[in-house]
Each structure stands twice: as C-alpha cells, then as structure tokens.
N, C-alpha and C positions, 0 to 999 in steps of 0.2 A: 482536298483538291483532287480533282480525276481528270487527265490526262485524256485528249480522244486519241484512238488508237491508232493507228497510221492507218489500217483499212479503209477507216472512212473518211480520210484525205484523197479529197478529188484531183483539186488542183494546189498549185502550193500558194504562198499569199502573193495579194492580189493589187496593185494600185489601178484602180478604173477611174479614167477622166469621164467625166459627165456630160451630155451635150444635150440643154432639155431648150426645147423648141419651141417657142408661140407664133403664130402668124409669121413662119416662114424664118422664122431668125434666131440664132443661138442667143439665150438670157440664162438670167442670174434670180433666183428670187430671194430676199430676207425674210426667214419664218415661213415659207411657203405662200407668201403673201402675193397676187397677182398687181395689186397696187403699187407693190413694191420694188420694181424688176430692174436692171440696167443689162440694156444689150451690147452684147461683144463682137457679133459680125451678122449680116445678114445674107450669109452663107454659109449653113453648116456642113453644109459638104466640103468645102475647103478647110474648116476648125478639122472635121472627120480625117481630112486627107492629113493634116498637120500630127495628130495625136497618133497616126499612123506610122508618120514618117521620123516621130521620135520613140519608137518602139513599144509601142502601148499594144497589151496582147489582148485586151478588153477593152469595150466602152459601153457607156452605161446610155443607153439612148431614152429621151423622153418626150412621149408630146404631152405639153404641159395641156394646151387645150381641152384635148382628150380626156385630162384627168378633170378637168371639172365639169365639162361636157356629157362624160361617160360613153361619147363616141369619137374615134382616132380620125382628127382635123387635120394633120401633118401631112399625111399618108405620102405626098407623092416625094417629100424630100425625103423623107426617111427610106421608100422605098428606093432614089437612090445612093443613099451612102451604103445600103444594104450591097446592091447591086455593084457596086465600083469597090465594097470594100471589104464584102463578106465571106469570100475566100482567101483572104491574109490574114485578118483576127476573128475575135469574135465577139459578139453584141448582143447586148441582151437589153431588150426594148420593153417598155412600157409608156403605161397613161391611154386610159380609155377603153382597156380590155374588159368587154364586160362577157364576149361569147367564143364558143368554139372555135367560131368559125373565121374569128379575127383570130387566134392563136394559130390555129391551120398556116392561115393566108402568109403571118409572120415567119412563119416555121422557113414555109416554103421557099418566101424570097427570101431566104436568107441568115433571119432570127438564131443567135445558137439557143439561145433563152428566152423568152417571156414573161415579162413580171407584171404580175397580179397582185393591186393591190386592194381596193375596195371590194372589187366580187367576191376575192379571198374572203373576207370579213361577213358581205352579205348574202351569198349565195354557197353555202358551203357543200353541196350536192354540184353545182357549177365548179368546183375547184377538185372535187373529187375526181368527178369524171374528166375532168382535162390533167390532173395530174396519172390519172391511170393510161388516157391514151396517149400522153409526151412523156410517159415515164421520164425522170430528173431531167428535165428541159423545162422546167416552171421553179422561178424565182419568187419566192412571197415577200411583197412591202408590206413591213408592219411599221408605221410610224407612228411615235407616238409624241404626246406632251403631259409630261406630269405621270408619265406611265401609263397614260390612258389611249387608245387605241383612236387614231384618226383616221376619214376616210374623206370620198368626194373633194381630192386636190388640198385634203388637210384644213377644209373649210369646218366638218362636221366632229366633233368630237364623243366620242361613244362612253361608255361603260365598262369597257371592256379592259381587264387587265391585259399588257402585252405578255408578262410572261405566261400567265395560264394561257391563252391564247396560241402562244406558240408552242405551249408543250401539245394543244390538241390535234398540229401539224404533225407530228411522228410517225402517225402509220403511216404515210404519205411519202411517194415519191417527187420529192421537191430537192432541186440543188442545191438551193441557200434560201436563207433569211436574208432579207437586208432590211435591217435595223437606221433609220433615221429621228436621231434625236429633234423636233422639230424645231423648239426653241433657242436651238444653235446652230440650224441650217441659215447659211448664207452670212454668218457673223463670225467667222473667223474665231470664237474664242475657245478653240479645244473640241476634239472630238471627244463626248461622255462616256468615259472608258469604264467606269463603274457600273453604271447603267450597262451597257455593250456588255460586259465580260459578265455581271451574272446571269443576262438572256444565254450569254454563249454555253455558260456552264449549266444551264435550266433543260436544254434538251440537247440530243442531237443531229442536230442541222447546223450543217457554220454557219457560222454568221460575217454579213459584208457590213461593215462599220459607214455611217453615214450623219453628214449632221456636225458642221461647224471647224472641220480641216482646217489648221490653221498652218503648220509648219510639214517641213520632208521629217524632221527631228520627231516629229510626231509620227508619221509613217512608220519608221525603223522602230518608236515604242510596241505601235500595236501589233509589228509582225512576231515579237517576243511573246506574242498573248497566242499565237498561232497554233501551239499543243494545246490551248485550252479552247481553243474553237474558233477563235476570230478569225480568218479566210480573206480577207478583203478590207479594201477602204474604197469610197468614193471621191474623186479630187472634184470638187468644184469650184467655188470662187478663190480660193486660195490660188489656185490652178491660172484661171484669169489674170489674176492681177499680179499675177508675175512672182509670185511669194515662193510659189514650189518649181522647177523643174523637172518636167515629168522623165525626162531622156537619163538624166544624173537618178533620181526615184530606181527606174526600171533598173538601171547597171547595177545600183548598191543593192535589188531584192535577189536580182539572177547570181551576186556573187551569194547571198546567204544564204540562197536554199540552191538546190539541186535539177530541180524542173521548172519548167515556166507555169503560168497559170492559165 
C-alpha cells in the first residue's frame, strides 16, 4: 500500500451536497435514470442558499439536461446560484460541457471547477486542451457500471475500463476524479468503497467518491481512506431525505483534519 504524499493533497476531505437540476428544479435520480426522478424544491437557488447556510465549503452543481442533451439547458439558474453564491464557497459544475467555450463562460461566472464528463471520454484532444488552459480547474466524471465507462447522462455504456482510463489522465492537469458508482447512485445502499479505493490507489488524482451515500457513519469511514487518495464524497439523496445532516458532517470533518476543503 502507498500512501499519497501530503504534496499532492490539495484540499483536505471533502463532504459536497449535490444539487443536479432538470427543468428548472432540484431532483433525485435512481441509477442515473431520467424516468426515475423525485423532486425536492423547485428552487435551487434556495436548496444553494441552504447548503450554504449549513456550512458547506463545496457543491457539486449539475444540469442534468445538459447531460443528456450535450448542451447546458439550466444556464440561467445556475448562472444565479453562481452569482449570489460564488464568492463564499466553491462549485464545481457540470452536465452538458462539450466546448471551450462553455468551460470559459463557467470559469468566468463563477465555476471554481468544471466537470467533464463524456467529452472526457470522447474528445480527448478537447480535454487536453482545456486541461492545459484551466490548469487543475477541470474535474473528470468517470462513471461507471460493472467497471465499464458511461457516458451521455449514463444512458450509453462503452468499453472502456475505468481504471486504465483514468491512469491515461496523469499527464494532465485535472483536480480530481469523481468516481460514481452508477448502480448505487440514488439507492442508498453504500458507497463502493472497494471499487473507489483501488481507482484511488491506480493513479494520482484524488478521487471524490460518488454513487449510493447512505449514512454520516459512512462519511467519517471514507475520510480514513484519505492518505490513500479518496478526497471527497458527494451527498445526494441521503442528503434529501433527511438521513445525513450536512452542518453535524462539516463540524465532525473540520475537527479531523486541519484545513477546510
């Protein structure tokens, strides 16, 4: 087992509430399923303003649209939670980034991150060249099912192993991996810690854990996985339904480690 070295710890670990958006309204999906979905407010600006106000130093933004789309449908909500709330924390957006110049537009208003997740996989001269000009401002979604590499909103399922895949990420300047397990997104039964920890120990990039949160008790395990790369968690419907408290989360990660994330 190999230890990452404190150098390449950016930030320390990470609890990010999730707030992924269709038609205007914060939802939920099972398995990435759009058939699927149960909505929790139809103002994410206010969920935004909430996750704020319980001390959340990240949020994970998404337009789901976008992602199956392949062009960002959300635009003007996101652009204001950016706006009201992008100088207190920080946010790292995705779904639908297929060019520059949506990466630009996000930076600008706001974005501390951008996550790429299908161009990642299909255009990887499109990923170069944007990780070279946002140097570590480009977050890569690898999600997979069964170990294999999804894309297009988790509709399309490829070939591709996820860990070879992400060790071909290394020369690259990229923040993080975010790792979602698909088959445990939005089911509550465990985040795939075996899966997660040997991506995490396959190369070096942390990795944000994603994909079936069920409990805080869960949280406090994988930030113990934190020397060996795991960086992060994404809270989702756990998060909703009232199972975790994000404010008790943040207090118990700030007394374990030293810096915020």
């Amino acid at each position: 087992m190999t230890l990452k070295s404190e150098g390449a710890r950016k930030v320390a670990f990470c609890a990010i509430p999730a707030i992924d958006i269709t038609k205007g309204s914060c939802v939920r999906l099972k398995q990435g399923l759009m058939n699927d979905s149960t909505v929790y407010s139809e103002n994410p600006v206010q969920v935004a303003r909430r996750w704020v106000n319980e001390k959340a130093t990240r949020i994970h933004l998404v337009d789901l649209d976008g992602a199956f789309s392949g062009n960002q449908e959300n635009t003007t909500v996101i652009q204001r939670i950016l706006r009201e709330f992008g100088e207190k924390i920080s946010f790292q957006v995705g779904g639908g980034i297929r060019d520059i110049e949506t990466v630009e537009r996000l930076i600008n208003n706001g974005a501390t991150y951008v996550v790429i997740g299908t161009a990642a996989v299909n255009n990887p001269v499109f990923l170069e060249r944007v990780c070279s000009k946002f140097s570590n401002k480009i977050i890569v979604a690898l999600d997979a099912r069964d170990g294999k590499i999804a894309t297009h909103g988790w509709s399309e399922i490829t070939k591709l192993d996820v860990v070879d895949f992400a060790k071909s990420l290394q020369k690259l300047n990229i923040q993080n991996i975010l790792y979602t397990d698909i088959g445990r997104d939005g089911m509550q039964v465990g985040i795939n810690i075996g899966s997660t920890l040997r991506l995490a120990e396959a190369v070096n990039i942390p990795i944000i854990a994603s994909g079936g949160l069920s409990s805080a008790k869960e949280i406090e395990k994988l930030a113990e996985f934190y020397d060996r790369g795991i960086s992060g968690v994404i809270l989702g419907k756990a998060l909703y339904e009232g199972n975790i408290c994000l404010k008790n989360v943040i207090e118990t990660l700030n007394r374990k480690f030293d810096k915020k994330c």
